[in-house]
VOPAGU-2260 file (C-alpha; in pm, 1 decimal, decimal comma):
REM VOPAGU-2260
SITE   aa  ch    i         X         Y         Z
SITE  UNK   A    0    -922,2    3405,7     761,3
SITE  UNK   A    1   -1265,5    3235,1     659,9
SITE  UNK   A    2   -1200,9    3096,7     340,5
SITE  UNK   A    3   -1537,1    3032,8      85,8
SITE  UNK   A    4   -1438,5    2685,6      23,5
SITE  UNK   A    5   -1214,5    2435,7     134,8
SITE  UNK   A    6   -1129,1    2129,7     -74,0
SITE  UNK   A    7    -942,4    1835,7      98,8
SITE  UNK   A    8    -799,4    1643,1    -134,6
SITE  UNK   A    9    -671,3    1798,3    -466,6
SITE  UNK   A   10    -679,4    1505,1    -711,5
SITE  UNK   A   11    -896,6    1423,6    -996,8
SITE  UNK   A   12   -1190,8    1589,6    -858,7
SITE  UNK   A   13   -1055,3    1813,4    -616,5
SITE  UNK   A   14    -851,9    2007,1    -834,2
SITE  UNK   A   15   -1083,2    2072,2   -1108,9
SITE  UNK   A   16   -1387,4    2218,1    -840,7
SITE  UNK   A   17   -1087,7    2421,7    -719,8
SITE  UNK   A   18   -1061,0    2616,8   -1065,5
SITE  UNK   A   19   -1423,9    2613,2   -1164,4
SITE  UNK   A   20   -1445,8    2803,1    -764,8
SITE  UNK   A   21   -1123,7    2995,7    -807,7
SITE  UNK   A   22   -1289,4    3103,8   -1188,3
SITE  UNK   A   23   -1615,0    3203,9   -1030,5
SITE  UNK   A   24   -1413,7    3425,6    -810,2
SITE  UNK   A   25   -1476,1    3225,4    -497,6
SITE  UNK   A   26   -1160,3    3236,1    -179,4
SITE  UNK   A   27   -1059,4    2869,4    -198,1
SITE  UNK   A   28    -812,6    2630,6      -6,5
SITE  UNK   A   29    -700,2    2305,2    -122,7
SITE  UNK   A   30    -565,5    2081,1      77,2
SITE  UNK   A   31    -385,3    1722,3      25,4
SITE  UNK   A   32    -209,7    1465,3     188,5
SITE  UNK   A   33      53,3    1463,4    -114,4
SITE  UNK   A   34     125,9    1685,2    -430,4
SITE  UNK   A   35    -102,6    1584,4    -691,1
SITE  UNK   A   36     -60,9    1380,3    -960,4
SITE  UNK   A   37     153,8    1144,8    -723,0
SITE  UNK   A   38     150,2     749,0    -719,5
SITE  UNK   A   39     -64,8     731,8    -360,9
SITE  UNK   A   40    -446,4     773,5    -493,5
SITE  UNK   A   41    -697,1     654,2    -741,6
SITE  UNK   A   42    -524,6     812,2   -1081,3
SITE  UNK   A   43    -215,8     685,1   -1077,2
SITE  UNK   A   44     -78,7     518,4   -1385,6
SITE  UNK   A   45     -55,8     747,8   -1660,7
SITE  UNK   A   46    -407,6     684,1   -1864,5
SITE  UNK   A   47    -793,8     596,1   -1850,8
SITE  UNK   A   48   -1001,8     514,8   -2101,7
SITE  UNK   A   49   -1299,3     732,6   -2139,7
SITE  UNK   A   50   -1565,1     576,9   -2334,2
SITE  UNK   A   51   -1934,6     772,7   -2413,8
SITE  UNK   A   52   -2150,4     423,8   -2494,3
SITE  UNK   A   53   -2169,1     351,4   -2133,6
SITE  UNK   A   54   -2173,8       0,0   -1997,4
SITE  UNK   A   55   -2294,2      92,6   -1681,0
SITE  UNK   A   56   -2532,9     239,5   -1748,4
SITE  UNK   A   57   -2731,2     477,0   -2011,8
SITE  UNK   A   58   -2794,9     706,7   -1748,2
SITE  UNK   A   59   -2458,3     819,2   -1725,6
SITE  UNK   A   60   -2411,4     930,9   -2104,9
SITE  UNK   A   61   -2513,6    1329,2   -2053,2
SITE  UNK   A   62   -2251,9    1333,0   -1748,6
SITE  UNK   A   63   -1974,4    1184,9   -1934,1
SITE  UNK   A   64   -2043,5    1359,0   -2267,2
SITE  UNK   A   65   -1995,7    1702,4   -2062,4
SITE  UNK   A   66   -1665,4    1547,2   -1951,3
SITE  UNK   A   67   -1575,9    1504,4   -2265,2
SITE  UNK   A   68   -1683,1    1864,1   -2347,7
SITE  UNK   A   69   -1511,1    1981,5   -2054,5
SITE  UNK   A   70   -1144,3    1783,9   -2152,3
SITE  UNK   A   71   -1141,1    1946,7   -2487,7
SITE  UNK   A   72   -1191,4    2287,3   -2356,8
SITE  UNK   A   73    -908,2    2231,6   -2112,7
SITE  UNK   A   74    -684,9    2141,0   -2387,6
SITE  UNK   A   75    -747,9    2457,6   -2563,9
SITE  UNK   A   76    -677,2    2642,9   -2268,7
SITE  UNK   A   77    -359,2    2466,6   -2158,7
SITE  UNK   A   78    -234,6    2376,7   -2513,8
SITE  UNK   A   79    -196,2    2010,7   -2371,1
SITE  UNK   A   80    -273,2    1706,1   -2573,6
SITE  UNK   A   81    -473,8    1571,7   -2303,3
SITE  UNK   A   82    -653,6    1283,9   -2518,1
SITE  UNK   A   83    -613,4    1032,8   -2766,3
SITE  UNK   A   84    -855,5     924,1   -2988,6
SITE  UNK   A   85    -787,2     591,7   -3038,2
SITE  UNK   A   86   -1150,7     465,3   -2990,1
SITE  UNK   A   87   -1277,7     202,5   -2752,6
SITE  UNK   A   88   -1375,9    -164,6   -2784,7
SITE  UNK   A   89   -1599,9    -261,3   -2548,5
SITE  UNK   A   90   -1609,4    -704,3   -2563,3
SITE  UNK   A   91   -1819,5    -994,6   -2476,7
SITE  UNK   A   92   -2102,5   -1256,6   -2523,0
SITE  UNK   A   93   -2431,6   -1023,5   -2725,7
SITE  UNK   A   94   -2632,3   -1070,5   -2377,1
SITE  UNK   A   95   -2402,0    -925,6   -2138,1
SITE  UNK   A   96   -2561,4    -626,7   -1982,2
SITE  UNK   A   97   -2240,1    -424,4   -1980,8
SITE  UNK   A   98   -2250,5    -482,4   -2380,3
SITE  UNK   A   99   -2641,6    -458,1   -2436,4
SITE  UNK   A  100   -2602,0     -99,4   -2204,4
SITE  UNK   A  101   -2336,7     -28,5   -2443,3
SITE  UNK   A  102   -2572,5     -48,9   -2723,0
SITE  UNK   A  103   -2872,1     107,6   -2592,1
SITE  UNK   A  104   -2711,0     444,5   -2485,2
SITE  UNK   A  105   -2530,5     481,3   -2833,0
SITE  UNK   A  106   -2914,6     402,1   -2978,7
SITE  UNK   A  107   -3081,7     708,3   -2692,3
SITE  UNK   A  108   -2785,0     922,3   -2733,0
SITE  UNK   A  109   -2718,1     917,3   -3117,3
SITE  UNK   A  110   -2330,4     795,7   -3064,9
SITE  UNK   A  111   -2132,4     624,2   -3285,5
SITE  UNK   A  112   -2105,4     250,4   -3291,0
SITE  UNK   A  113   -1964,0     -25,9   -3442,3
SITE  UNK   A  114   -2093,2    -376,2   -3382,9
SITE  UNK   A  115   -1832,1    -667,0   -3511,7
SITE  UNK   A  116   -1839,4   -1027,2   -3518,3
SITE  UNK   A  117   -1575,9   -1237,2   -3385,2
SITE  UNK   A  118   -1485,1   -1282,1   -3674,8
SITE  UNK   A  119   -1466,3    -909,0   -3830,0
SITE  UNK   A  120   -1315,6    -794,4   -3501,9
SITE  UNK   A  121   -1022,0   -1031,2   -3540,2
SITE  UNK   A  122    -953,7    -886,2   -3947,9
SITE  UNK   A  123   -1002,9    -576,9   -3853,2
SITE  UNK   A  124    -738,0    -600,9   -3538,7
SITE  UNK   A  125    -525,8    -910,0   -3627,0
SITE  UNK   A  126    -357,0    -850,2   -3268,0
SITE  UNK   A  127    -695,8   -1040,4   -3114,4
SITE  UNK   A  128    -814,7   -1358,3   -3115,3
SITE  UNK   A  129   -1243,9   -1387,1   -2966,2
SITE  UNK   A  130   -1416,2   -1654,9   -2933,6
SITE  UNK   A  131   -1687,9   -1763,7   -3198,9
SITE  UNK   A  132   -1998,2   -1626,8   -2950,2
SITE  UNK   A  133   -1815,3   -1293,3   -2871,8
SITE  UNK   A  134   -1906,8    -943,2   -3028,0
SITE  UNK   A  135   -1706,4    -638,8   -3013,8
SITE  UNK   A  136   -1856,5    -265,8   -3030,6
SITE  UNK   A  137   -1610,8       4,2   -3163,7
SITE  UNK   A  138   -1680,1     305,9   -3050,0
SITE  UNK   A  139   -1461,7     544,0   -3258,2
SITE  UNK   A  140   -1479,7     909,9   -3112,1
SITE  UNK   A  141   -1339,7     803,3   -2763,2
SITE  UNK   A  142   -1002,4     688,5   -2642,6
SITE  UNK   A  143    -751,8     767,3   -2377,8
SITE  UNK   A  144    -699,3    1040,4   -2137,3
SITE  UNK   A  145    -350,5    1139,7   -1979,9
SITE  UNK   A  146    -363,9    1156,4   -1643,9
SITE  UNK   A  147    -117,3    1291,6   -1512,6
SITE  UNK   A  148    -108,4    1576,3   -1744,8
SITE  UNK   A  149    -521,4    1618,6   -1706,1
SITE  UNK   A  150    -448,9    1693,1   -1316,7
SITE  UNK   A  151    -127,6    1908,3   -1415,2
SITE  UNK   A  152    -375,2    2142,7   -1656,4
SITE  UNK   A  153    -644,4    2175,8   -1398,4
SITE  UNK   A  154    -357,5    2271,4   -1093,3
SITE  UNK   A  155    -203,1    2562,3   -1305,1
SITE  UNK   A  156    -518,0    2703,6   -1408,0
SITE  UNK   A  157    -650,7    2686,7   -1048,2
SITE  UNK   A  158    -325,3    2868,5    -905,9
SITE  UNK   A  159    -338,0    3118,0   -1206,8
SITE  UNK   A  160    -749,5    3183,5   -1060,7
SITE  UNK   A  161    -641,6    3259,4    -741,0
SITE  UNK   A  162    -712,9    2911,2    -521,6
SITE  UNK   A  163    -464,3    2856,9    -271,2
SITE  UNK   A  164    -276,0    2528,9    -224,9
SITE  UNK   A  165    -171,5    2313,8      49,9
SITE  UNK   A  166      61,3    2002,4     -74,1
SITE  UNK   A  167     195,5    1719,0     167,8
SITE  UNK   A  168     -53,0    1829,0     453,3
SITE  UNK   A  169    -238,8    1561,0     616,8
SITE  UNK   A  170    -628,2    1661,8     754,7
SITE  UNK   A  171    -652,5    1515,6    1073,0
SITE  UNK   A  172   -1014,2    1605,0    1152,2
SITE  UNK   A  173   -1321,9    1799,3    1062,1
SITE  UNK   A  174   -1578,9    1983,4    1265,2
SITE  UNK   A  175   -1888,9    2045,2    1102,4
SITE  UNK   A  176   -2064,0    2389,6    1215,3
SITE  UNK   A  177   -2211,9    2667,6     997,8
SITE  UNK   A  178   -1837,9    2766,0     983,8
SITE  UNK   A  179   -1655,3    2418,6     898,0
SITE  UNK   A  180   -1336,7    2374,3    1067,7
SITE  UNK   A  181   -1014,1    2132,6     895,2
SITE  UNK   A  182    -801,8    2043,8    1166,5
SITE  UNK   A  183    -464,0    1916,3    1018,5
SITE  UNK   A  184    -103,9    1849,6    1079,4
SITE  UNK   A  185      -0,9    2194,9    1068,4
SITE  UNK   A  186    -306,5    2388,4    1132,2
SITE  UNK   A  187    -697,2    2507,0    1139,5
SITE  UNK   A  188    -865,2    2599,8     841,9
SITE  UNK   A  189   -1209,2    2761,7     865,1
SITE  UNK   A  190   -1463,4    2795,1     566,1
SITE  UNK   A  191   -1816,8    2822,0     494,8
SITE  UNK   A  192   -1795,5    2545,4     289,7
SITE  UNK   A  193   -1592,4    2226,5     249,4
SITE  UNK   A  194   -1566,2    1940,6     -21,8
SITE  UNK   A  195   -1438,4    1597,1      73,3
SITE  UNK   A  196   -1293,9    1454,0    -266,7
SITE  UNK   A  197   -1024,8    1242,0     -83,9
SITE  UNK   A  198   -1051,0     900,0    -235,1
SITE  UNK   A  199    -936,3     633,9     -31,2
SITE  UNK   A  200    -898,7     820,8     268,2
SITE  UNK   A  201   -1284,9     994,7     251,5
SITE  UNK   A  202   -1429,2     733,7     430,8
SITE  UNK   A  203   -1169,1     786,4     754,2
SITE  UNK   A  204   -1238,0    1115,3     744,5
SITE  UNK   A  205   -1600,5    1178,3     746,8
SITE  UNK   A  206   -1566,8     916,0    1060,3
SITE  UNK   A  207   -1397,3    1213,5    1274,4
SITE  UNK   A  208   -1752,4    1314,9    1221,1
SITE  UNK   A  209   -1924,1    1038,8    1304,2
SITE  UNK   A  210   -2070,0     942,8     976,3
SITE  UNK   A  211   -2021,4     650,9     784,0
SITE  UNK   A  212   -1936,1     617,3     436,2
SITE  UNK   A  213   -1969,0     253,8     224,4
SITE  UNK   A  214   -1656,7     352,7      75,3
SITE  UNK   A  215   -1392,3      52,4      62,8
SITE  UNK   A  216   -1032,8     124,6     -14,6
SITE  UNK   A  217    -896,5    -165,0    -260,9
SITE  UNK   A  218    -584,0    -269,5    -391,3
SITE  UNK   A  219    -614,4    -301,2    -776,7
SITE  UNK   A  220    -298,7    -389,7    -984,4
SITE  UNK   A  221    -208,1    -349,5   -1369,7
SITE  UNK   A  222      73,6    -414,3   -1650,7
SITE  UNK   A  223     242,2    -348,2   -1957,3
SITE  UNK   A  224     364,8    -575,5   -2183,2
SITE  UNK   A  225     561,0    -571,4   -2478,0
SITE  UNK   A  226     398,6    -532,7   -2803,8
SITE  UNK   A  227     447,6    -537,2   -3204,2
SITE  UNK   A  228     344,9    -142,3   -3262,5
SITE  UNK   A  229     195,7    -272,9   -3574,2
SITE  UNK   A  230     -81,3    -476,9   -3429,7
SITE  UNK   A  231    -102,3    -297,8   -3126,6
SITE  UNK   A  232      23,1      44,6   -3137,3
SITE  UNK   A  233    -211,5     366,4   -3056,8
SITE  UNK   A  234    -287,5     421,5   -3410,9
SITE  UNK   A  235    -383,2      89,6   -3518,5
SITE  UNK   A  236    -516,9    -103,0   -3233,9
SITE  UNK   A  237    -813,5      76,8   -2947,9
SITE  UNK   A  238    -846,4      73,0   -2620,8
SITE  UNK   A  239   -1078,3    -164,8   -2457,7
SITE  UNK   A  240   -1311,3    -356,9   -2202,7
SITE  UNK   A  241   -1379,5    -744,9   -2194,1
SITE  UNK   A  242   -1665,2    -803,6   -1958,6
SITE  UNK   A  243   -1725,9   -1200,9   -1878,7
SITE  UNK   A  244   -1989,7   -1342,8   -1634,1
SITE  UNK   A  245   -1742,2   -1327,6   -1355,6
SITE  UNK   A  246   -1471,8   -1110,0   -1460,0
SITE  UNK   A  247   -1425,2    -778,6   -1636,9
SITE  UNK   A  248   -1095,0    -631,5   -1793,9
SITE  UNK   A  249    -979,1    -351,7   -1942,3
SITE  UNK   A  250    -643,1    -195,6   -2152,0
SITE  UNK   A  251    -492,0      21,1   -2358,3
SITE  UNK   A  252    -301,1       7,9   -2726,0
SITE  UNK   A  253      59,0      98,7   -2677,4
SITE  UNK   A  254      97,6     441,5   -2662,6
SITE  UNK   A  255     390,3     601,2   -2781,6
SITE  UNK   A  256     595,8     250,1   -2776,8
SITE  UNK   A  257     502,1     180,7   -2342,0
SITE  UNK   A  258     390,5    -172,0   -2453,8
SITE  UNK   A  259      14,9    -278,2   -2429,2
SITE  UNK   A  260    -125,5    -214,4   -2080,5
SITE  UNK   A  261    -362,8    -435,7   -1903,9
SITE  UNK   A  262    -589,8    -421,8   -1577,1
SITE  UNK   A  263    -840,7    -639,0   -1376,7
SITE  UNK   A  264   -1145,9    -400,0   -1276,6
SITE  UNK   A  265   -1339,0    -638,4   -1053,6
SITE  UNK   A  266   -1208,1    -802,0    -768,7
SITE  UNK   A  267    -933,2    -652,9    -531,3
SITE  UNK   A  268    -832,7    -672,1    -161,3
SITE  UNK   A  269    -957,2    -402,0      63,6
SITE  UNK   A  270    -673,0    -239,3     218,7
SITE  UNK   A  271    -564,5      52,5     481,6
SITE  UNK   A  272    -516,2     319,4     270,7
SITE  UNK   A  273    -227,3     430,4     533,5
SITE  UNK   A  274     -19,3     144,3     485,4
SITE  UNK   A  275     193,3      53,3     192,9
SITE  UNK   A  276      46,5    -186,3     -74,7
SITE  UNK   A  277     148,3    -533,7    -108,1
SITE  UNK   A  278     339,6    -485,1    -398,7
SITE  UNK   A  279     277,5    -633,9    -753,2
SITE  UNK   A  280     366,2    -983,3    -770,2
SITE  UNK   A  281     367,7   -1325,6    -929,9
SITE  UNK   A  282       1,2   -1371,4    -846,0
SITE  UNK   A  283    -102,2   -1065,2    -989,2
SITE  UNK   A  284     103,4   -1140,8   -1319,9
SITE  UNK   A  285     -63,1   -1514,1   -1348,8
SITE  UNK   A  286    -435,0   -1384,9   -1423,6
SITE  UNK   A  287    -327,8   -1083,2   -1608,3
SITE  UNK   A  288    -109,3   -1294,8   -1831,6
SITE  UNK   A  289    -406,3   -1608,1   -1840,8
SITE  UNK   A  290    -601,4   -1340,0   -2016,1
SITE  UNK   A  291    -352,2   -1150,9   -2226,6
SITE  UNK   A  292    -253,8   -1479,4   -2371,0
SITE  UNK   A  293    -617,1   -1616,2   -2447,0
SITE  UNK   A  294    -720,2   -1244,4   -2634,5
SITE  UNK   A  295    -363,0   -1089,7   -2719,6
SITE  UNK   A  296    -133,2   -1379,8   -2748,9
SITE  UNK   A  297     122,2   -1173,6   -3037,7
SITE  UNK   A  298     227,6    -990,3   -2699,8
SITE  UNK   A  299     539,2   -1002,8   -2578,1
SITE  UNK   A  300     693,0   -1065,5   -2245,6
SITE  UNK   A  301     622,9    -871,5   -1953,0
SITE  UNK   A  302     752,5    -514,4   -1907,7
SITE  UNK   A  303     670,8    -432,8   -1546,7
SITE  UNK   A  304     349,1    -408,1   -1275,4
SITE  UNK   A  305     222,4    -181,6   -1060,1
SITE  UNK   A  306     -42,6    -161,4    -824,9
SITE  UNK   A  307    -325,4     186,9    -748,6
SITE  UNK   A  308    -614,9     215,0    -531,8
SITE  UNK   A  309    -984,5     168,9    -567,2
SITE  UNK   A  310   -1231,9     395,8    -364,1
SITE  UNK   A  311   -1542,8     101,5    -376,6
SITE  UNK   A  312   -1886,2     168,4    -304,8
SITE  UNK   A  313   -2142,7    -143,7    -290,3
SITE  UNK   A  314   -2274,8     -77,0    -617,0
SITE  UNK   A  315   -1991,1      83,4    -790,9
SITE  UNK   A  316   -2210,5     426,9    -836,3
SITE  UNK   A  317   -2034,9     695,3    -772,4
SITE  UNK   A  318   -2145,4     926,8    -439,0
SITE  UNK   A  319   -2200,5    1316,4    -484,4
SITE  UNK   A  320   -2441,9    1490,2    -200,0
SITE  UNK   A  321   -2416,8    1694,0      48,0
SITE  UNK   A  322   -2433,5    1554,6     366,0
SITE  UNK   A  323   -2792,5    1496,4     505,4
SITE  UNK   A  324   -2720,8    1732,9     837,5
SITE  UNK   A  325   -2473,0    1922,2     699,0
SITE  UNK   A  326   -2584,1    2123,9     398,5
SITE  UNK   A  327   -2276,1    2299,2     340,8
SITE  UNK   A  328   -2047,5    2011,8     334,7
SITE  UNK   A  329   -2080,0    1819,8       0,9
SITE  UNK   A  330   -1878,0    1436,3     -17,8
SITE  UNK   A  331   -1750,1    1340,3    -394,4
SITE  UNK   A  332   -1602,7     987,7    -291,9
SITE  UNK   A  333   -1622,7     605,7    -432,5
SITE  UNK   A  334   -1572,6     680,7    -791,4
SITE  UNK   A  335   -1523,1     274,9    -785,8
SITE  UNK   A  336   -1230,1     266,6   -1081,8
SITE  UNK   A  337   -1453,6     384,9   -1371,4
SITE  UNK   A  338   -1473,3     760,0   -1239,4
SITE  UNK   A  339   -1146,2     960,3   -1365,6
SITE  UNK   A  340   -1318,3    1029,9   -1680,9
SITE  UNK   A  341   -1568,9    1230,9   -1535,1
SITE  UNK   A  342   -1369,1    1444,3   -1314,2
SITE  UNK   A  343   -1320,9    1715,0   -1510,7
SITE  UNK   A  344   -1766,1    1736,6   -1491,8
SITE  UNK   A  345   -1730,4    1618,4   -1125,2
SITE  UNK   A  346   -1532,4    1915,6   -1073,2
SITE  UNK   A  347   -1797,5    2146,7   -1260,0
SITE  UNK   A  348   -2060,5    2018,7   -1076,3
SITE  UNK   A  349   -1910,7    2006,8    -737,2
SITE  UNK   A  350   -1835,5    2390,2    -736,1
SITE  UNK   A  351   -2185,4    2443,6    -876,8
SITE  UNK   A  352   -2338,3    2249,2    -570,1
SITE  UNK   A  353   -2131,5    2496,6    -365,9
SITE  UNK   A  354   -2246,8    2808,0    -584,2
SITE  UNK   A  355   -2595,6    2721,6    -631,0
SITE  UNK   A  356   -2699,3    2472,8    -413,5
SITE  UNK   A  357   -2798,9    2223,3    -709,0
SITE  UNK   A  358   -2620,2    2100,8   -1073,3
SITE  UNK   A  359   -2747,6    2089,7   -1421,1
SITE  UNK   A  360   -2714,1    1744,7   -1422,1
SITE  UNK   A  361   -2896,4    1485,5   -1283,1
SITE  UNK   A  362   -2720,3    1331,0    -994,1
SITE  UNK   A  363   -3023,1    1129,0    -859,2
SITE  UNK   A  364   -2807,0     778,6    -912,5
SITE  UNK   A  365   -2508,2     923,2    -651,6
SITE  UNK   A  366   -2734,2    1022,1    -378,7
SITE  UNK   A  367   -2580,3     906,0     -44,4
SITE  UNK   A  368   -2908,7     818,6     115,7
SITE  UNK   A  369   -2998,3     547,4    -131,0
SITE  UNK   A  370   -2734,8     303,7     110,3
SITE  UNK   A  371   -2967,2     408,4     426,8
């Protein structure tokens, strides 16, 4: 059996361009290492902040606004609460780029946004404590999306559309050919087309081909710590960012009582994605606690750690192209931490790129040629 499309790896990205294909009444195979949503890849640990003002860039406010879109019609389909409004803060010194991006895509795109003084940010959210030369910009209409449960919607409605499924099935190998072959563990798969949205493990495989990808796999921890629900519950305190000349953070409110959640977004140790991770310890507690205490201190001790995996490209742009000698083989790889948000667009636009040969939106800034 030729299949239309093959998908190897079913995760964020991978199963939402299996439904849109399965939808547009297209044969397609996923395929994955594990059983998606596991605690192996890039979205484990049970929310991400989406957030429209972008930081990184302006350029990336139509993509993530059809995200957005795109969540809120899955919701309606699945009856899941997928989000939570509880607006994002994004935090730092005025002339920060993350924080002047911030405020030049809400200006171009018409989004809403708060600006606050140190001082108004701490009455308005008695939970923080800024220092004097800090602003903080409230954006109100985003918030938090559930992770697990945004990979659960996208898996039934791609099994109720007809895609086929392949859990806990390693790929071994791929040979590229106007009829792709997926060699794995238990089998070959043949399509006509193939999408690599494997996250860590993307840039091993494309190397069966011979092709490099400036992927790096990283080790990334995060925490929760106890919290007084009425400074920093869901429905009184945001979600939020801190960016700092050498260091950027990021967190959650606590959401239904899990204590206040914290992460480190720069930094990291590359890793083997086939080998355990170090697990979360001491270390990793000491500079997540040095900056809950300094912004947070009302928090209370710590709950418990864990550590997920970073797919890192050089300059934390995301890469979605088809590969230069292969035009029916498309990578979606090194969303670099800030990419879960858009995955339910990624997946829209991948299975476009395999319908049409091109997307509605612009995807000029993931082009894999600009590392040549």
């Amino acid at each position: 059996m030729i299949y239309d499309s093959i998908i190897i790896g079913a995760g964020s990205m991978g199963m939402a361009a299996g439904y849109y294909l399965a939808k547009a009444g297209k044969n397609v195979l996923m395929i994955d290492t594990f059983d998606p949503p596991h605690e192996e890849g890039s979205h484990h640990g049970e929310t991400r902040i989406i957030r429209f003002a972008y930081g990184e860039g302006a350029s990336y406010v139509p993509f993530v606004k059809r995200a957005g879109a795109l969540w809120r019609e899955l919701e309606a389909q699945t009856n899941e609460t997928l989000f939570y409004q509880t607006g994002v803060m994004n935090v730092g010194e005025m002339s920060h780029s993350f924080i002047q991006n911030v405020i030049t895509s809400a200006d171009l795109y018409d989004l809403p946004l708060q600006q606050y003084s140190a001082a108004e940010a701490m009455e308005k959210w008695p939970g923080l404590t800024l220092p004097e030369s800090f602003v903080a910009c409230f954006e109100p209409t985003a918030g938090v999306l559930r992770v697990e449960a945004c990979i659960n919607a996208y898996k039934k409605l791609a099994l109720a559309a007809g895609a086929s499924y392949h859990p806990n099935e390693k790929v071994q190998s791929i040979e590229a050919g106007d009829i792709v072959r997926v060699h794995t563990e238990k089998g070959v798969y043949e399509a006509k087309q193939l999408i690599v949205t494997a996250g860590a493990w993307a840039t091993e495989l494309l190397q069966t081909m011979d092709i490099s990808l400036p992927v790096t796999p990283t080790r990334k921890t995060f925490a929760w710590f106890e919290a007084d629900e009425t400074l920093y519950g869901d429905d009184v305190f945001p979600a939020y960012c801190f960016e700092f000349a050498d260091s950027a953070y990021y967190g959650f409110p606590s959401i239904n009582g899990a204590g206040l959640k914290l992460g480190r977004h720069d930094g990291g140790e590359p890793i083997n994605p086939n080998e355990s991770l170090r697990p979360y310890d001491e270390q990793d507690t000491e500079d997540l606690q040095n900056f809950i205490n300094r912004f947070m201190p009302q928090h209370g001790a710590l709950k418990f750690g864990k550590t997920c995996k970073y797919a890192m490209t050089p300059d934390e742009d995301f890469i979605i192209d088809f590969l230069p000698e292969h035009q029916n083989i498309v990578i979606a790889a090194g969303f670099s931490g800030h990419g879960f948000k858009f995955s339910s667009a990624v997946g829209e636009v991948l299975a476009d790129l395999m319908l049409h040969g091109e997307s509605k939106q612009n995807l000029s800034l993931f082009q894999l040629n600009r590392f040549s």
